[in-house]
Phi, psi and omega in degrees: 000124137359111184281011163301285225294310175315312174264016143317291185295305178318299183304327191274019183252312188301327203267355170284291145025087179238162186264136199237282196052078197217134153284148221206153163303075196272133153224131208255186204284345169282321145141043186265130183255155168207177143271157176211197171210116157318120180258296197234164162204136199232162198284351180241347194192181206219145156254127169234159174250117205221156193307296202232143187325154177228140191252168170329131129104030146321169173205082200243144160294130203225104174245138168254121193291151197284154185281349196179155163260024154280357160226172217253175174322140147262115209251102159279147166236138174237152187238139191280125162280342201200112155252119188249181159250117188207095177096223194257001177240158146285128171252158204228094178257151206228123149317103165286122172274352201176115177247107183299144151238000000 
């Protein structure tokens, strides 16, 4: 690639990219709730930060509470790609798989 082509691509990624830092609603496949906080959030995925590891190719439901009330919760199943450790928390960035309406 080009380096045209490269910061093209970088840029058109950042700018779908939004920085959201909301806390958000976890639910795993046991049906165990927790909290995290949506650090980013992008038209396929999402990064979130959470207390304790989740491991690769998890598959958790996820509602992010409406910002106002014209629009309604965003609800998701998400598959987790990449659990990292940073600092005392994880960040866990997910594919979104599903978006409830």
């Amino acid at each position: 690639m080009s380096m045209m082509t490269m910061r093209s691509y970088s840029e058109k990624r950042d700018f779908h990219r939004m920085q959201v830092n909301s806390e958000i609603q976890i639910t795993d496949g046991d049906g165990r709730s927790y909290s995290g906080i949506c650090r980013d959030l992008s038209g396929t995925g999402m990064q979130l930060q959470v207390a304790e590891c989740v491991p690769e190719g998890t598959l958790l439901h996820t509602v992010l509470p409406a910002s106002s009330d014209d629009f309604p919760p965003f609800e998701t199943e998400v598959r987790v790609l990449r659990s990292e450790p940073s600092g005392d928390v994880f960040l866990l960035g997910v594919a979104i798989e599903k978006v409830r309406h």
